[in-house]
C-alpha positions in Angstrom: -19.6 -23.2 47.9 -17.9 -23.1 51.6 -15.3 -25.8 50.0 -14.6 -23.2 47.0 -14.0 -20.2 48.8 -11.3 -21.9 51.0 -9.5 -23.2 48.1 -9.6 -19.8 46.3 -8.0 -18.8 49.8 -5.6 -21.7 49.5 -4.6 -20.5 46.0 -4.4 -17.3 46.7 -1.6 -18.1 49.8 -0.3 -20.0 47.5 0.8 -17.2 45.0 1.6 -15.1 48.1 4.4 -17.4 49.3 5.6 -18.4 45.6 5.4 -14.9 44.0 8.0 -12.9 46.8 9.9 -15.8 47.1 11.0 -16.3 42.9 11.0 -12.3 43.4 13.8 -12.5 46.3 15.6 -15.2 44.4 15.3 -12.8 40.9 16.5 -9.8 42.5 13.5 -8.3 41.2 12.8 -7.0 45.4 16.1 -6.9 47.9 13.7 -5.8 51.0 13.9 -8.8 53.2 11.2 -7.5 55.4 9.1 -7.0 53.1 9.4 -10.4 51.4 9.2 -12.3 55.1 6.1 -10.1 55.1 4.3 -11.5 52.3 5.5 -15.1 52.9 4.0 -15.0 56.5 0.8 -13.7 55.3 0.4 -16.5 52.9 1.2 -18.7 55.3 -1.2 -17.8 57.4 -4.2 -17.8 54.9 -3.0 -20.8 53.4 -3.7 -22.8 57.1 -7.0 -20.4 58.0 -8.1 -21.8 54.3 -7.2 -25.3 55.4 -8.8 -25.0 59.2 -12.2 -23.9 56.9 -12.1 -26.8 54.5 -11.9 -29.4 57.3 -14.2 -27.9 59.7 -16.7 -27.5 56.5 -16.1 -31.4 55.5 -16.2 -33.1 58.7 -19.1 -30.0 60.5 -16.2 -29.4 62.7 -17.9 -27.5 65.2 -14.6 -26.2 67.1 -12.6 -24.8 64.0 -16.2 -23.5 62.3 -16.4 -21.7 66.1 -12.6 -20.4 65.6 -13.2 -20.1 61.5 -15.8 -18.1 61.9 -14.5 -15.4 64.4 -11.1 -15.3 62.9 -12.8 -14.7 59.3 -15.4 -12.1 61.2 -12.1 -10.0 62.6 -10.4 -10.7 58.8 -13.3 -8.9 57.2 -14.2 -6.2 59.5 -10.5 -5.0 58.9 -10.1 -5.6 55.2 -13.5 -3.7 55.0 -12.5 -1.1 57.2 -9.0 -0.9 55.0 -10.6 -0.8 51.8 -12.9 2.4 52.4 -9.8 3.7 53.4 -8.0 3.2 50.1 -10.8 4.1 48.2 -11.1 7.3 49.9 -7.9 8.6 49.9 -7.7 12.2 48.4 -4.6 13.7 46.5 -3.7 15.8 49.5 -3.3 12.5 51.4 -1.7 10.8 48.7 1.1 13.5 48.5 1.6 13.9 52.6 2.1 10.1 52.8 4.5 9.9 49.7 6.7 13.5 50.9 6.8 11.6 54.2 7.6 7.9 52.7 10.5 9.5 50.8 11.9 11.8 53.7 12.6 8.3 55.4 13.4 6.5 53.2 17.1 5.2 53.4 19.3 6.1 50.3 19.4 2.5 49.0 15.7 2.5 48.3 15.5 6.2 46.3 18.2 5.0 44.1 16.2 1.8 43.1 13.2 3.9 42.9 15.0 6.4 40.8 16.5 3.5 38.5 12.7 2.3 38.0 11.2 5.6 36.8 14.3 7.0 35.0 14.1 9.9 37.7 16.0 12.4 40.2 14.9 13.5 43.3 11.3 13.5 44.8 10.5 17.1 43.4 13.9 18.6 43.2 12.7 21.7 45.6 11.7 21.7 49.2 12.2 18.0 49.8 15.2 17.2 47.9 16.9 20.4 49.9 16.5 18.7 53.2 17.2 15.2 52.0 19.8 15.9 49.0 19.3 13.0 45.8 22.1 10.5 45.7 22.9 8.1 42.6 21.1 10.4 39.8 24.4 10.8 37.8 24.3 7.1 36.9 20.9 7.6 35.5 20.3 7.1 31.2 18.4 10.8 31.6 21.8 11.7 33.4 24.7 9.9 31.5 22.9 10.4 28.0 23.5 14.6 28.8 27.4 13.5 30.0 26.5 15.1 33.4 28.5 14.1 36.0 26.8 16.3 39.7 24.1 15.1 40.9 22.7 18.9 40.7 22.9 19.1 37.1 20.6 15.9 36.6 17.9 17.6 38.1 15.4 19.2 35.3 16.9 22.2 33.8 16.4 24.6 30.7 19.2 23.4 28.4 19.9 27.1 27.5 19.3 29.4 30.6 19.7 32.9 28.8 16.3 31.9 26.4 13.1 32.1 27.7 11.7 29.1 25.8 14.2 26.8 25.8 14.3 23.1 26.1 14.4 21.4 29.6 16.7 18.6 29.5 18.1 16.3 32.7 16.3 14.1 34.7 12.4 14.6 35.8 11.4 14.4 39.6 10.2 11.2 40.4 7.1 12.8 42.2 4.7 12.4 39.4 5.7 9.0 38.2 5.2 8.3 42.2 2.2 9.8 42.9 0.6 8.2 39.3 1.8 4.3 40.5 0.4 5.1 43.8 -2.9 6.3 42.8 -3.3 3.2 40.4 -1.9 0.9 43.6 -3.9 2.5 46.0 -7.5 2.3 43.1 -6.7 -1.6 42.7 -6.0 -2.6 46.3 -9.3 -0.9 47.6 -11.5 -3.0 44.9 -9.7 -6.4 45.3 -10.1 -5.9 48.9 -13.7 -4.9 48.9 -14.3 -8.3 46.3 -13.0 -10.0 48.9 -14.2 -8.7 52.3 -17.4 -9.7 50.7 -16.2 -13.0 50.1 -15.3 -13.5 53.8 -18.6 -11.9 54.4 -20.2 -15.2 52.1 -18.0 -17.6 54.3 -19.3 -16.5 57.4 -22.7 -17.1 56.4 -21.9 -20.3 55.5 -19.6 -21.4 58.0 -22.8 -20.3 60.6 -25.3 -22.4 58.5 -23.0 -25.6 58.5 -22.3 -25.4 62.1 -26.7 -25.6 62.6 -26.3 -28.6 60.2 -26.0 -32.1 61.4 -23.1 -34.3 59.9 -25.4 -36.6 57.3 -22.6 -39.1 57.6 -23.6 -39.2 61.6 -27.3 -39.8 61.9 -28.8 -42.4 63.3 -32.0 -44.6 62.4 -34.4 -45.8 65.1 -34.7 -49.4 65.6 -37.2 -50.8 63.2 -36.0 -48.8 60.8 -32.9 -50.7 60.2 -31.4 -50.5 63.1 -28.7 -48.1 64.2 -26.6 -46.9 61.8 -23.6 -44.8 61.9 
């Protein structure tokens, strides 16, 4: 079982250093940082997963000692993390996202904007201190032969009627806030699955370091003499 749960780690590092890297080489992400990110962090579990398998085949007791605390600190965090996640309300959701956007540089709101089809975080209060760049290169944008970036945002095609049609680009709050919420939902289960995993390999990494190597006892003489 101990043997298990460090190669699910192992392949789970695995997919952490392939996935950003193909991702980097695609184009598909141009944030270095957070790429190096991922790449350490699969580095890292991919050696904690390998410092458990050895210490679990060969009753290590040194690197189940280290094993053991490292994977203690791993899951009181991830725990702690999780509940966090899972918690979250919508007033949190929308402070962190108004305050991710306000600092985010203009490079990242135009690929954001590009993803969702969008203009502007909620083309009011935010976008008047931090003004939307790139919309007028938008589909929502170009398909309306709009050329300012203030006549992508939503408006009523025909402003003398009262019901008219809104055409131009949406605010990219709502499509935000709706990947977020998903993001955040997922993240707080898969890391609660596995908090109790590293919960499991604690246990087990304690039981095999009060179990002696079979491959290391030792018969009596009489018994057939020593035997390694």
């Amino acid at each position: 079982v101990s043997s298990g749960i460090n190669a699910e780690y192992g392949l789970i590092a695995l997919v952490l250093i392939a996935v950003p890297a193909f991702a980097y080489s695609m184009n598909y992400f141009t944030s270095y940082s957070l790429i190096a990110s991922l790449i350490a962090v699969g580095a890292f579990l991919f050696l904690f997963s390998f410092l458990g398998l050895c210490g679990a085949l060969h009753h290590h007791q040194v690197m189940l000692f280290f094993y053991m605390v490292v994977l203690g600190l791993l899951c009181i965090v991830q725990f702690a993390s999780s509940i966090t996640l899972v918690a979250i309300n919508d007033e949190q959701k929308h402070d962190i996202l108004n305050r991710s956007w306000a600092n985010a540089n203009n490079v990242s709101r135009i690929e954001v904007q590009h993803a969702f089809d969008c203009c502007g975080y909620d083309q009011n209060t935010t976008d008047a201190l931090n003004p939307a760049t790139g919309c007028s290169d938008l589909p929502c944008c170009t398909d309306l032969y709009l050329t300012s970036e203030e006549q992508c945002y939503l408006h009523p095609e025909n402003a003398t009627e009262a019901n008219s049609t809104m055409v131009g680009c949406a605010p990219c709050k709502d499509k935000i806030e709706e990947q977020f919420s998903y993001a955040v939902k997922v993240s707080g289960t898969v890391g609660l699955f596995f908090a109790f995993t590293e919960l499991i390999g604690i246990i087990l990494a304690i039981q095999y370091r009060n179990t002696k190597d079979p491959s290391r006892t030792l018969s009596f003489p009489g018994h057939g003499g020593f035997a390694k």
